[in-house]
Structure formats: structure tokens, C-alpha cells
N, C-alpha and C positions, 0 to 999 in steps of 0.2 A: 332390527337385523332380520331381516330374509332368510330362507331355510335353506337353500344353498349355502348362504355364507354361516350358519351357525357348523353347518356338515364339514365346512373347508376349517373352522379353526380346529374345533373337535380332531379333527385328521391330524392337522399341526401338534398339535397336545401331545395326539398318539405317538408322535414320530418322534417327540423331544424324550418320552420316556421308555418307548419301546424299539427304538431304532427302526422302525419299520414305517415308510414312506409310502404315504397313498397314492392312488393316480392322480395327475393333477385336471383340477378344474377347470376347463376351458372357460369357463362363464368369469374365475378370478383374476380379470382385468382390469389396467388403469387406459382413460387414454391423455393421450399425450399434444400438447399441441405445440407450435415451433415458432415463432415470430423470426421473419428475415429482413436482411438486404433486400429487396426485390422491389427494384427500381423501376415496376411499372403495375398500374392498377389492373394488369391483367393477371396478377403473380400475389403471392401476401405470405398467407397463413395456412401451415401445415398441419395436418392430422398424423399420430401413427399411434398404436396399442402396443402397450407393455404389459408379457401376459408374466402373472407374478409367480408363477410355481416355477417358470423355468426361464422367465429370464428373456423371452424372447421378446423382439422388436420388430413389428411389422406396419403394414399400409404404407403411407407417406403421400397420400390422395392430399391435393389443392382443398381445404377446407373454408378457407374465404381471404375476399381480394382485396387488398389496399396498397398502399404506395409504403414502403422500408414503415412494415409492423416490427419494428426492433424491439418494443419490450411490450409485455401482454399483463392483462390483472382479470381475473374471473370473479364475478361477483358471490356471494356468499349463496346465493340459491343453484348457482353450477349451471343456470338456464341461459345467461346473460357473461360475452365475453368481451371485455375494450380491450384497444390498443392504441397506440401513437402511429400516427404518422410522423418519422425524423425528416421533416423538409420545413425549405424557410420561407416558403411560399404558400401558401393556402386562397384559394379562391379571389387572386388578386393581394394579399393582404401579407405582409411580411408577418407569417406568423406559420407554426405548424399545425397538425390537426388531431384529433384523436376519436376514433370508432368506436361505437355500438353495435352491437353483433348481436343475435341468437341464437342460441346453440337447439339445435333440432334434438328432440329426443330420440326419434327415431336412427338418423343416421349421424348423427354427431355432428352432421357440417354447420357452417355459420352463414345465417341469412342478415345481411347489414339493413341496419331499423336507420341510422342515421350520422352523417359527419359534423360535428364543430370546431373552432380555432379553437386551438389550445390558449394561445393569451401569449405565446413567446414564443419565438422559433427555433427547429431542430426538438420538440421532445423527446426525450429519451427514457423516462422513467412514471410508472403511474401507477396508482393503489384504489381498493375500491374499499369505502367506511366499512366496520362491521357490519353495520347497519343498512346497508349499500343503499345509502341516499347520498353518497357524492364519490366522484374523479377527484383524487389528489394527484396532481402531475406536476411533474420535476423539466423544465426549457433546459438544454446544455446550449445550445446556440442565442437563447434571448436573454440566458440568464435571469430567470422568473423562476415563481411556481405557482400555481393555479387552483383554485376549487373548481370544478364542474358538478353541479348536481344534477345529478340522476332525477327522470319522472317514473312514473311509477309501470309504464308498459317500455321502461327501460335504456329510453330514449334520453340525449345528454340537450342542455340546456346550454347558453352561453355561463363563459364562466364567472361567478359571482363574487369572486377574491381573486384580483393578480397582484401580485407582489413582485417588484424589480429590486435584484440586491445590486448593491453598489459596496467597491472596496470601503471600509470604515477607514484604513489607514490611508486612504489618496494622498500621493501627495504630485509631484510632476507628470508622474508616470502611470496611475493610477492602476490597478491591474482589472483583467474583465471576469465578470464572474460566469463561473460556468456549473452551476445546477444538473448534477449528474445521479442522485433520489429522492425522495420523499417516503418517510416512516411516519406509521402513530403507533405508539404504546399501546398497550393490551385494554388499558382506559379508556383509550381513542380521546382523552382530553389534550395529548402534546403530539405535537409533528415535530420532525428531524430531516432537516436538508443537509447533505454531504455536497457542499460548495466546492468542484475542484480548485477552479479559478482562485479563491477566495484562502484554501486551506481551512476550514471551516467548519463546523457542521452547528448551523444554526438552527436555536429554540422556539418553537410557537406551541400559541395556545391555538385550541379548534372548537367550533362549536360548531356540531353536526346539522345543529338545526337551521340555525345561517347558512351555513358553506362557509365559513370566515375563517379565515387565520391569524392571529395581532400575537404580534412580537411577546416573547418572555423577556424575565430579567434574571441572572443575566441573558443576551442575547445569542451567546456562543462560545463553543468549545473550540479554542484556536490550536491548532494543529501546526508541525513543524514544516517550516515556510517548504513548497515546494513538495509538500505531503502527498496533494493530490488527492481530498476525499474523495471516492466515488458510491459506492453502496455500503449500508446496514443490516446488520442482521441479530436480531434479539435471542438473546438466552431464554428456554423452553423456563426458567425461573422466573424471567421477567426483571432481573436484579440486573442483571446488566446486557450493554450491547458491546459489537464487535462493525468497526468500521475497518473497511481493507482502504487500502490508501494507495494508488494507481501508480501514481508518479514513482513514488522512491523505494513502491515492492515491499508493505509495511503493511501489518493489522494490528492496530492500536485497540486495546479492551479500555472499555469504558464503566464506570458504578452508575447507574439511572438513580438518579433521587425521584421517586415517584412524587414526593412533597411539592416539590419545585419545579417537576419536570425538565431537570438539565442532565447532563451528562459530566463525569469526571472524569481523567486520564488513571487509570489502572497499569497499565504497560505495553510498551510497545517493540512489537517483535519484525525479524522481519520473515518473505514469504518463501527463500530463496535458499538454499543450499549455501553452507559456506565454502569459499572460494570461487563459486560461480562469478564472472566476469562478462558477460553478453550481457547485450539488450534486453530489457523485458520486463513489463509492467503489468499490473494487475488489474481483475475484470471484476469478480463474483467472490461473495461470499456468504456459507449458510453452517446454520448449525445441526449438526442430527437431532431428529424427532427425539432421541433418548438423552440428549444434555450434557454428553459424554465429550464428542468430538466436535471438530471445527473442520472445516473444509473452507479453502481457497485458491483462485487460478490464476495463474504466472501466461503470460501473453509474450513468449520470445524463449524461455524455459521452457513453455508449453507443456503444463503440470497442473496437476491436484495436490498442492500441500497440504497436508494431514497434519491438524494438533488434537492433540487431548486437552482435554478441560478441566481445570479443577476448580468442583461444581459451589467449594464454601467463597473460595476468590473472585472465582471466573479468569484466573490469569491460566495462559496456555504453554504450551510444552512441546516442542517440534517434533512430530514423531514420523515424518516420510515426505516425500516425494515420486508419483506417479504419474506416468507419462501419460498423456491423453491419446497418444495415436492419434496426430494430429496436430494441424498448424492453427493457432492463436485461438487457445479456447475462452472466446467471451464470457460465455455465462454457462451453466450447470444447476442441474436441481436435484434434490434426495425425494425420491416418491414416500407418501406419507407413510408407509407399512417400516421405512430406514432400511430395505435388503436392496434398492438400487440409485446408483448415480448416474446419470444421462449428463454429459459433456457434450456440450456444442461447438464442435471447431468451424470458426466462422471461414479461414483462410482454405480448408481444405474441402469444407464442404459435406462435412460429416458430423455424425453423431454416437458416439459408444459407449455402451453400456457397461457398468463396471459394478460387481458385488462388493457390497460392506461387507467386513466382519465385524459380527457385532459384539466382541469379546476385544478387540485391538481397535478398530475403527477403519484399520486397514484396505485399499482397495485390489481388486483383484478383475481384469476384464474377463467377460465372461464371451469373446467373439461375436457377440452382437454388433454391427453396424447399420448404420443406415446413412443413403445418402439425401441430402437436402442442399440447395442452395444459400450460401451464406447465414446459415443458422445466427441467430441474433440471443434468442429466447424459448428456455424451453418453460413449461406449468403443465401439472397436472389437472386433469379432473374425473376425479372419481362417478365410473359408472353406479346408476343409483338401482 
């Protein structure tokens, strides 16, 4: 810890017990990066600074260029940033692609070291190993998911594990699968794919030092038909996960056997206000750094549903509904300090910033906006 940041908690400390608020830090900064729509390779990946004493939201400088960066993963040294390309084309090859970036120390932006197919087209979802020797990515258009390993100046290799799912139950009609993320456990021994298509969310083993992925047994957590897995998000406990489920507007808690590496059904709620009647399906969902709350976002309600968490269970508790200011919020993140949430409304073209309370879990905007095109994807990365 730098001497700066020991001066900024020390400050904190003072103000929790002597009500007296220091100047704030200009140098206590997160920045912020945005993955979009952005339907041409002149256009990609945005920058902008979350300064944390007050909340403010600024920049929005073009930070590097690729074709619909819909979803971003930062490698664990913070030097190195991928993303997908969502297209079902790539270099001739019905397939999509995904980036390798640099992140500049100096000015943050991203210098591209190199493009590969992703293994399936349309990707939409990708993680980097703790380890950051490999790309796990989620196809929704090829219905796969992929290893890419990483070399060591950062650069991605072709991928060395594709996997195509196919319905288990075919039968005339067969349905298509559509791969919407890819999770590992805190072990990084088990991956988890949230198969929309499929209803799904299937079990693998990983072995970081292959790139490999080979089937568990059992193979998966079958979900209520028309569920519509789409993302995960794990308990700061690590005992359980939390799957939001797109189609039917649901976040089903799950128990992780860490033994087996599977998931069990715990409960399932839904994301929605009762009596609501409109359109509107689900995008994102995360837990606070403190273990406490759940957060998830409604796409036609255009919300942040709020639960609390009860941390011996992990079953959850409806505790609100907040507007995002703003049409069809895909995705959201809680910056790692838990005082803010960035909402990305892909339809309107914005992004707002909104305070936890960290006693309720409660959201509160704090008139921060910013504008961006088609926000896709927001990730942190912390200045070093």
C-alpha cells in the first residue's frame, strides 16, 4: 500500500468515528472500461474514471478499437485486457473473434498485440484463469465454449479445447443451444456454462495447464424449461452461486459442492415486482464485495433488483426495485471498494452511477451520467 492510499483510509477511519470528512483524494481513482455495440472497427472500447470520494464519473475517450467488444475480462496483472468480438464472421470463417489488448501504464489506453477465432460464432462471454494462462469463452451464436491460452507477452493462441453442445433431449425438434457464460470456481478446477438455449448450466473439469475442458458427472443442473440461463455469479463464501435466468425474469441460488464440482437448486425467485405485466427479461447479475446483497437487472422493467442474502443459506429476500434512468440495462458492476454501481443502459445510451448503502444494500443515484454508445459491458481496473 502506497502512502497516499494509507493517508485516504486513515482519513476514512477519522470520519467513521469523528464525523469530520477529509478533503477528498484526487489521486483515489478507479478506471473504468465500457465494452459496446460498435458496429465498426473504427469504434470498440471505452475509458472513463470513477473518482471514489465523490462519486464522480468522467472521460469517455475511445480507448481501443474492435468490432461489438460486448463483453471484456482483465487479466489478473491489470496490464493485459480481452475481449470478444460478437460477429459470426471472422477472417472468412464462420466464427467470432476475440482481442488482446495492452493496457498503457501511462495513459490507460489499449494498444491491440493480436486477433484470434474464437472457435464458435457471436461470442459473447470470456474470463481470464487466475493464473492468466488462458481465455475461457462462452459462443451464444455457435453454441460452443472455447479455451484460448494466453503466451506469456500476452498474446492469444488458437483455441485448444472447443466444445459444441448439442440438446441431450433431441428428439424431432431438437432445440439450439446458445452459450451465454463461462465461470470457474475459486479452485479454477470446475467451469460452469449457463446454456440459454439448452436451460442448463453445464459441469466441467479444467485443467489450466492443457487449456482442456472434459465433461463432469453429473453433467448438469437442468433448469425450468424456458428458464433461459444466461450469467453467474458466485458467493464472496464461495458455498454457493447465483444464476439469473433471462427468459422467465428468475435468479435461481444454487449449493456448489466443491467435492464434485456441481451445483444444486436452493431456490428460485423471481426478479420482478409483483403484479408487473410488461415485457422484460434479464441481463446481469453480481454479488456485493461484502456477502450481504444480490443485485440483478430486468431489460423492459429497466431495474436493479435488490435482495439480501442470508449468508448460512445463501437463499435471498426481495428488498427493492431501482430504476436505472434508462432503457434496457444489460449489464452493471459494483466497483471493488462496494460504494458504487455503474448501470449500463445499452438502449439509451448511458451510464449512472448509483450509491450503495452499505447498512440496507439499498441504491441511491448520485446524478452521475455519462454518455456512451450502446454500452455492452462495464469492468473495473484499479489504478496501481
Amino acid at each position: 500500500m502506497n502512502t497516499k492510499r494509507k493517508i485516504t483510509w486513515i482519513g476514512w477511519i477519522l470520519s467513521v468515528f469523528t464525523g469530520i470528512v477529509p478533503a477528498a483524494d484526487s489521486n483515489r481513482y478507479i478506471n473504468v472500461y465500457v465494452g459496446t455495440y460498435m458496429r465498426t472497427a473504427e469504434k470498440g472500447i471505452f475509458k472513463f474514471r470513477l473518482q471514489l470520494d465523490s462519486g464522480e464519473l468522467s472521460g469517455g475517450e475511445l480507448a481501443g478499437k474492435t468490432i461489438n467488444p460486448s463483453f471484456l475480462s482483465l487479466h489478473p496483472n491489470g496490464q493485459l485486457l480481452y475481449a470478444v468480438s460478437e460477429v459470426s464472421n471472422f477472417n472468412g470463417t464462420k466464427s467470432g473473434a476475440v482481442s488482446a489488448f495492452a493496457v498503457n501504464k501511462e495513459t490507460e489506453k489499449l494498444t491491440l498485440l493480436n486477433q484470434q477465432s474464437s472457435g464458435g460464432g457471436g461470442p459473447c462471454h470470456l474470463i481470464v484463469d487466475a493464473a492468466g494462462k488462458n481465455l475461457l469463452v462462452a459462443d451464444y451464436g455457435g453454441g460452443s465454449v472455447e479455451v484460448v491460452p494466453i503466451l506469456s507477452d500476452g498474446k492469444l493462441k488458437e483455441p485448444s479445447c472447443v466444445i459444441l453442445h448439442k440438446d441431450p433431449e433431441a428428439g424431432a425438434e431438437p432445440r439450439q443451444s446458445h452459450c451465454h457464460s463461462i465461470n470457474l470456481d475459486a479452485s479454477q478446477k470446475y467451469a460452469f456454462v449457463a446454456d440459454l438455449g439448452l436451460d442448463r448450466v453445464f459441469f466441467y473439469k479444467f485443467d489450466a495447464e492443457k487449456g482442456i475442458l472434459t465433461k463432469n458427472e453429473p453433467e448438469a443442473l437442468v433448469l425450468a424449461k424456458g428458464a433461459g440461463p444466461r450469467h453467474l455469479a458466485w458467493h464472496t463464501s464461495g458455498k454457493f452461486a447465483y444464476i439469473i435466468n433471462e427468459l422467465n425474469s428468475t435468479i435461481t441460488v444454487t449449493a456448489f459442492d466443491s467435492e464434485k464440482g456441481t451445483l444444486s437448486e436452493v431456490q428460485t425467485l423471481s426478479t420482478l415486482p409483483e403484479g408487473f405485466s410488461g415485457k422484460s427479461d434479464c441481463a446481469e447479475v453480481v454479488v456485493h464485495p461484502s456477502g450481504r446483497f444480490l443485485y440483478g437487472s430486468n431489460r423492459g422493467h429497466d431495474s436493479i433488483a435488490i435482495f439480501a442474502i442470508d449468508e448460512a443459506t445463501g437463499k435471498l429476500k426481495a428488498l427493492g426495485y431501482e430504476p436505472t434512468q434508462g432503457k434496457t440495462p444489460r449489464n452493471f458492476c459494483i466497483d471493488p471498494s462496494g460504494q458504487y454501481l455503474l448501470a449500463a443502459n445499452q438502449d439509451s445510451n448511458n451510464i449512472v452511477v448509483f450509491r450503495i448503502d452499505s447498512s440496507t444494500g439499498l441504491l441511491k443515484p448520485t446524478g452521475q451520467k455519462a454518455k456512451v454508445s450502446a454500452p455492452t459491458c462495464v469492468k473495473f481496473s484499479p489504478k496501481e
